[in-house]
Backbone as a printed PyTorch tensor [residue, N CA C, xyz], in Angstrom:
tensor([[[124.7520, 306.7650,  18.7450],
         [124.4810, 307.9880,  19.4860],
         [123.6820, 308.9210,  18.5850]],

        [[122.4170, 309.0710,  19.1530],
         [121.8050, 309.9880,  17.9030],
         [122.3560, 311.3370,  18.4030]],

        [[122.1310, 312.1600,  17.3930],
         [122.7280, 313.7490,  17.5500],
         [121.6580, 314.8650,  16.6390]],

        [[121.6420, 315.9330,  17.2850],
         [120.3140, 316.8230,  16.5500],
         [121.4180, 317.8830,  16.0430]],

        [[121.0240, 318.6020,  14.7770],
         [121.3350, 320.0870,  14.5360],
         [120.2440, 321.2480,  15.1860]],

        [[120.9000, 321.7300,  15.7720],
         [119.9740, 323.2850,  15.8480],
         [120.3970, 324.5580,  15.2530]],

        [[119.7000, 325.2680,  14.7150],
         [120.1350, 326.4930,  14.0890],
         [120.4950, 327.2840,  15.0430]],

        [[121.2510, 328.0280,  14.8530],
         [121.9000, 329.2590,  16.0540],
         [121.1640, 330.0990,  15.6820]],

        [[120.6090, 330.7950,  17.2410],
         [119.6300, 331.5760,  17.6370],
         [120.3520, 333.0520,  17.4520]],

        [[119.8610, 334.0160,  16.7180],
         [120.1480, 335.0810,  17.3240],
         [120.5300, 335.2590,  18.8410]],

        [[121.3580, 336.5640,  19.1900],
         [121.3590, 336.7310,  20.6940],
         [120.0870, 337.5350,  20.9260]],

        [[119.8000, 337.6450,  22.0840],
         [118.8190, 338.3020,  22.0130],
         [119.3020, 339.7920,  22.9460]],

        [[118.2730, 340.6660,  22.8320],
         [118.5050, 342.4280,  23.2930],
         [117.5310, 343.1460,  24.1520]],

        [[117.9610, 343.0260,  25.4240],
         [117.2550, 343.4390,  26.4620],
         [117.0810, 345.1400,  26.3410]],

        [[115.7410, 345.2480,  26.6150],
         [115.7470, 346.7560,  26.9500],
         [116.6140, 346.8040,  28.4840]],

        [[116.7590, 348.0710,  29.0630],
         [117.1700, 348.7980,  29.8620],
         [116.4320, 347.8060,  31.1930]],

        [[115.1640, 348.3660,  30.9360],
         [114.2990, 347.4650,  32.0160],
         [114.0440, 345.9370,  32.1220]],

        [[114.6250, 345.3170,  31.2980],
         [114.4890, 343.8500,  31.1390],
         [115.7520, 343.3200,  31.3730]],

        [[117.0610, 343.9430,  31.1490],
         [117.8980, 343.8950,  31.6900],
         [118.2050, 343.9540,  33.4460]],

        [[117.3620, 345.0310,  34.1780],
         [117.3400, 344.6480,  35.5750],
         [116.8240, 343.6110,  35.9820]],

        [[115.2470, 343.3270,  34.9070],
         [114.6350, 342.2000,  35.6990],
         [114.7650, 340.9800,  35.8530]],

        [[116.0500, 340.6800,  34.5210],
         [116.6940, 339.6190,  34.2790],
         [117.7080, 339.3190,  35.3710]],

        [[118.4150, 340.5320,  36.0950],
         [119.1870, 340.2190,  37.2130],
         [118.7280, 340.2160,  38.3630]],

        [[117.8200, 340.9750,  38.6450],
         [116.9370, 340.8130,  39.9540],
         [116.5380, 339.1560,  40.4290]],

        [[115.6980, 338.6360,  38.8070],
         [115.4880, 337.2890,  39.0900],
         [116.6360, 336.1000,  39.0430]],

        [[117.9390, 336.3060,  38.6210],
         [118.9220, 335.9940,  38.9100],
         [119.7950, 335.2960,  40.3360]],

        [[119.3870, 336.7960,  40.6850],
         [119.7980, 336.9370,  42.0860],
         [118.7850, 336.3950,  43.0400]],

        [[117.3330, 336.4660,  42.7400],
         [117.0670, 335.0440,  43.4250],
         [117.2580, 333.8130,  43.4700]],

        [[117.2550, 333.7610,  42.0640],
         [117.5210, 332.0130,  42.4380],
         [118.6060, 332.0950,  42.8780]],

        [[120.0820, 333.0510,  42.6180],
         [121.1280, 332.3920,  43.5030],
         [120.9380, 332.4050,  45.1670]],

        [[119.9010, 333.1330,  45.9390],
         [119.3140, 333.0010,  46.7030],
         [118.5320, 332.3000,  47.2320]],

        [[117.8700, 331.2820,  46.5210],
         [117.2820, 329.9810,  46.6150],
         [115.4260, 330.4520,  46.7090]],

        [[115.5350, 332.0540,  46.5440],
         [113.8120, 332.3030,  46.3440],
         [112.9790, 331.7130,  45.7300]],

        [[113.0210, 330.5130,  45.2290],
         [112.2830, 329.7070,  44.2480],
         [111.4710, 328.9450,  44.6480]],

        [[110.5230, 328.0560,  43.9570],
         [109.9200, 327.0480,  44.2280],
         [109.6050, 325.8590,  43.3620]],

        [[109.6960, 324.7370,  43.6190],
         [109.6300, 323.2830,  42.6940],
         [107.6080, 322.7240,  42.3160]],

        [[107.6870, 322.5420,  41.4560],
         [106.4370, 322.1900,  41.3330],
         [106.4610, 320.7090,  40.5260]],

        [[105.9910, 319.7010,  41.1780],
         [105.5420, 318.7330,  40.6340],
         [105.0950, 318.7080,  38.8100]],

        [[104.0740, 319.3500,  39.0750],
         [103.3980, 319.4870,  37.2450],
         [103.1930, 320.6960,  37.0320]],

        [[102.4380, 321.0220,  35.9990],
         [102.0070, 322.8510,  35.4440],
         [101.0150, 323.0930,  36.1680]],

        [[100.3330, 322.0940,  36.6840],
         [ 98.7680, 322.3670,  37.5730],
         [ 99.1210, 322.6650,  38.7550]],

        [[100.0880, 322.4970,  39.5350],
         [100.7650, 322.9120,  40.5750],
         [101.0030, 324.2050,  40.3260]],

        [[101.7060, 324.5540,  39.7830],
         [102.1330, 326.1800,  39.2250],
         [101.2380, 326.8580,  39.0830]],

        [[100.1830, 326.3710,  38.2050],
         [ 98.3890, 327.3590,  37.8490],
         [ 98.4120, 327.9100,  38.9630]],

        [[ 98.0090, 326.6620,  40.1480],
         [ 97.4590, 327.0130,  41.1540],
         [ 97.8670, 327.6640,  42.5000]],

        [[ 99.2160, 328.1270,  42.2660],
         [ 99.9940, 328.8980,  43.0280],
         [100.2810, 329.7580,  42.3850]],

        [[ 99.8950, 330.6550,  41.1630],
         [ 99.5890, 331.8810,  40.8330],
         [ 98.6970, 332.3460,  41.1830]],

        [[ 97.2510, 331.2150,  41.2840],
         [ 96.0010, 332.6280,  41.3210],
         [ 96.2460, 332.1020,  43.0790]],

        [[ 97.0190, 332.2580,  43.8220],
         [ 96.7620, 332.4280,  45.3290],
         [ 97.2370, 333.5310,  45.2120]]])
């Protein structure tokens, strides 16, 4: 069984405002607002629409 070390990450520290936007987008996905994309070229190309 191979096995990796990773160093422990700091936590990290939301401003005020990154803190909402972190739950806003939260609360979509528990909402299912999302979307699946095959590859990254899929994704490109449903940003610049």
């Amino acid at each position: 069984v191979l096995k990796v070390l990773i160093d422990k990450a700091e936590p990290v520290v939301l401003s005020k405002k990154g803190e909402e936007m972190l739950k806003e987008a939260l609360e979509d996905v528990k909402k299912g607002k999302v979307k699946k994309f095959k590859n990254v070229e899929e994704l490109i190309d449903d940003l610049h629409k």
